[in-house]
VOBA-1610 file (N, C-alpha, C; in pm, whole numbers, padded with zeros to 5 digits, always signed):
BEGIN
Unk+00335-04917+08295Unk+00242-04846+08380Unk+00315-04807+08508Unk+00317-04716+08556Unk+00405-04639+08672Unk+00257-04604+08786Unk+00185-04677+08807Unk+00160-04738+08952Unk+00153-04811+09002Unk+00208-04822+09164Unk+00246-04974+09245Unk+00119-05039+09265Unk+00141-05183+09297Unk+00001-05224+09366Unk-00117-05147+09461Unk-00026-05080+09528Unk-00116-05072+09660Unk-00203-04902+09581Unk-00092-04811+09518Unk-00186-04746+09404Unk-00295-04774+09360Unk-00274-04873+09307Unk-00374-04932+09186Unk-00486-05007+09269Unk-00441-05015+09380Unk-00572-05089+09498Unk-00624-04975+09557Unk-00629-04842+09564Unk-00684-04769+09605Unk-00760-04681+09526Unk-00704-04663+09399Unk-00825-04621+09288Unk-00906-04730+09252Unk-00938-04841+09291Unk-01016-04941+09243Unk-01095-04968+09373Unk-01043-04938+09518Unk-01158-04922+09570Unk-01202-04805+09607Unk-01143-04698+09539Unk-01224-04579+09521Unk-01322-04601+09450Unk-01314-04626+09348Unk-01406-04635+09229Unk-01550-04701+09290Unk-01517-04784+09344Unk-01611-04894+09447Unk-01713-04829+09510Unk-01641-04779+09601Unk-01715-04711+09721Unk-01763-04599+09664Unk-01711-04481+09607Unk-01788-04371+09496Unk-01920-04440+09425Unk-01935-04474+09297Unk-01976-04532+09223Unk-02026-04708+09190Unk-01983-04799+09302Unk-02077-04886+09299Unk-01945-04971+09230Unk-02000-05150+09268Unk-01883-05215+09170Unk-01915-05301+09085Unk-02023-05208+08978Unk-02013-05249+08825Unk-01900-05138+08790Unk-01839-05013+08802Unk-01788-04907+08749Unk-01639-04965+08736Unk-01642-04920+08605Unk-01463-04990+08572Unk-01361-04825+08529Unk-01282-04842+08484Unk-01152-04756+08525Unk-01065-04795+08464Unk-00987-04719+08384Unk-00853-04690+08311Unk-00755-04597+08343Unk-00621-04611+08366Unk-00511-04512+08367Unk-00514-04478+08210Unk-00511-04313+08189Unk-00436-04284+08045Unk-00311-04178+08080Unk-00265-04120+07988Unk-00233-04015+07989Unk-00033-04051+08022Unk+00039-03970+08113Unk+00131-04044+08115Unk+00213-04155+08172Unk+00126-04184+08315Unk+00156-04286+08355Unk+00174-04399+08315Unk+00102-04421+08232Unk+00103-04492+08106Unk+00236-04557+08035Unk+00324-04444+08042Unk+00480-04479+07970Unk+00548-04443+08088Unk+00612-04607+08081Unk+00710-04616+08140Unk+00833-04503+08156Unk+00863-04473+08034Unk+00985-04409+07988Unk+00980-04261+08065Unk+00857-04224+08117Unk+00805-04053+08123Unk+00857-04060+08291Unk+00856-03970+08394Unk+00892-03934+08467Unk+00763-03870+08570Unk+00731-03859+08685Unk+00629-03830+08751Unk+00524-03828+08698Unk+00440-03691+08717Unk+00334-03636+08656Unk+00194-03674+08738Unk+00063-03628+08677Unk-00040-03655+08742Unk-00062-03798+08748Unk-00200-03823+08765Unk-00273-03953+08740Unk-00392-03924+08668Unk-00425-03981+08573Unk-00542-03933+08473Unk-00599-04064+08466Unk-00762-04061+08519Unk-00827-04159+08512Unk-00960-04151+08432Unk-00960-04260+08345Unk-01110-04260+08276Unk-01180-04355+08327Unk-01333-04306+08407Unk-01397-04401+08494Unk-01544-04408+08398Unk-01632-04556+08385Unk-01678-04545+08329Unk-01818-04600+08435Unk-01963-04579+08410Unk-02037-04611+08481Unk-02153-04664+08375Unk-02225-04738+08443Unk-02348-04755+08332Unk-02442-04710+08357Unk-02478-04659+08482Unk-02566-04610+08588Unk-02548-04453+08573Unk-02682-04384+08549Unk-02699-04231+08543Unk-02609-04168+08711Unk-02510-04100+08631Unk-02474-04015+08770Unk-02521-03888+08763Unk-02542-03913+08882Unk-02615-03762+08913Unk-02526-03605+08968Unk-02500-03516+08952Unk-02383-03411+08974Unk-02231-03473+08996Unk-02223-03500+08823Unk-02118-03591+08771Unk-02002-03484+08853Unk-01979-03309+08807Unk-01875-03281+08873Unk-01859-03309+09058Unk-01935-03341+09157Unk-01934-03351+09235Unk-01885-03492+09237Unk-01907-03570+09213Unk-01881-03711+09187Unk-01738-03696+09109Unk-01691-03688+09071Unk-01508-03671+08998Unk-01436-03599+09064Unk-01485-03517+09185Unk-01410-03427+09224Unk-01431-03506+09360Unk-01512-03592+09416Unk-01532-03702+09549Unk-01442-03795+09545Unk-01423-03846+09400Unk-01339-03951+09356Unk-01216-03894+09349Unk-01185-03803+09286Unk-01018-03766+09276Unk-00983-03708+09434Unk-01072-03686+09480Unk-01004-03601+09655Unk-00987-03753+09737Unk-01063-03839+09689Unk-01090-03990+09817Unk-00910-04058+09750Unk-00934-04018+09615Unk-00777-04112+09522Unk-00647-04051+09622Unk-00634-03892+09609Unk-00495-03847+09647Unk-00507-03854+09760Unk-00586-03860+09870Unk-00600-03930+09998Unk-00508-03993+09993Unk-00529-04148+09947Unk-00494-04256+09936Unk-00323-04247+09924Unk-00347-04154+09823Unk-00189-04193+09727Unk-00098-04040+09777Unk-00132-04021+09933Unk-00051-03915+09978Unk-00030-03802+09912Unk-00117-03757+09853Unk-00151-03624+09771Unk-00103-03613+09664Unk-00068-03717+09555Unk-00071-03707+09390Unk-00211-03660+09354Unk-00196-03552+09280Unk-00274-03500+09187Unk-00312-03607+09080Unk-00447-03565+09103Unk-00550-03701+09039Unk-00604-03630+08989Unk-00661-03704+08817Unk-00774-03591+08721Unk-00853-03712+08682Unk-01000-03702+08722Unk-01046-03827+08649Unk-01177-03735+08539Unk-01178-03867+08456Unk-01292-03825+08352Unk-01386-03908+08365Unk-01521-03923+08327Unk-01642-03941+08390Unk-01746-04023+08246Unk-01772-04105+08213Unk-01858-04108+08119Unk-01984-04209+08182Unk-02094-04162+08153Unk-02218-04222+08195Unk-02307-04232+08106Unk-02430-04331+08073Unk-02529-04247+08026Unk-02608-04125+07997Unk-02592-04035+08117Unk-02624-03959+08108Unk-02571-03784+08076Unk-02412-03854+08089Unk-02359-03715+08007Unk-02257-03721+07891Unk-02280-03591+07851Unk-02209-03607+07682Unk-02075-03655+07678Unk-02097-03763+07524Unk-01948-03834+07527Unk-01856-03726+07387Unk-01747-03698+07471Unk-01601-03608+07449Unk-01481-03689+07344Unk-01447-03647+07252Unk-01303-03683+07237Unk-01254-03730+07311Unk-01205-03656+07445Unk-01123-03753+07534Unk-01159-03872+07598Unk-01306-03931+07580Unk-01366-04046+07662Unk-01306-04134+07567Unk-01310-04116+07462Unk-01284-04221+07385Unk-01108-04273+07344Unk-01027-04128+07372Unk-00904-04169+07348Unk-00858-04205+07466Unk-00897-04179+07579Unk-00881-04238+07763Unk-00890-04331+07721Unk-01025-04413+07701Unk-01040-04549+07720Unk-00964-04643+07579Unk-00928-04582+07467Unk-00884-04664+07340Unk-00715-04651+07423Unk-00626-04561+07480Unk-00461-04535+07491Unk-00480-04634+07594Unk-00550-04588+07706Unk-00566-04638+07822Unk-00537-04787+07852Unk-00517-04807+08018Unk-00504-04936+08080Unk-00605-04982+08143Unk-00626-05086+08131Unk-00749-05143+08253Unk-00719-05126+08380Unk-00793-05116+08497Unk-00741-05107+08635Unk-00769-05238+08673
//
């Protein structure tokens, strides 16, 4: 996994402060492998709680993340009760890391 602590402490209290702290969170994509070289940050955030203007909410969360992480481009994905589950929710969270 190719983020440092203090990374990985700032998407987790992103996640927090956005969304509340039942909401859990996975790195997928390539951070993921070691072996790979830069790239984004791709996060699958999961909630149990109906969100309400989910794109407003992923786009609060990824602007509060690259804050944090001095402007890495952050992509997060969103699954709730209340909106449709994607191919990618499921291969985010099956490739994916726990935060």
């Amino acid at each position: 996994m190719r983020l440092t602590d203090e990374q990985t402490s700032v998407i987790r209290q992103s996640v927090r402060d956005v969304l509340g702290g039942d909401a859990r969170v996975w790195l997928f994509g390539s951070r993921v492998d070691d072996s790979k070289r830069s790239g984004d940050v791709d996060l699958y955030v999961e909630s149990d709680n109906i969100v309400e203007a989910p794109a407003w909410v992923a786009a609060r969360l990824s602007a509060r993340i690259q804050r944090g992480m001095h402007g890495r481009k952050v992509d997060v994905v969103l699954a709730a009760p209340n909106l449709a589950r994607l191919p990618i929710h499921d291969a985010a969270k099956l490739e994916g890391i726990r935060l």
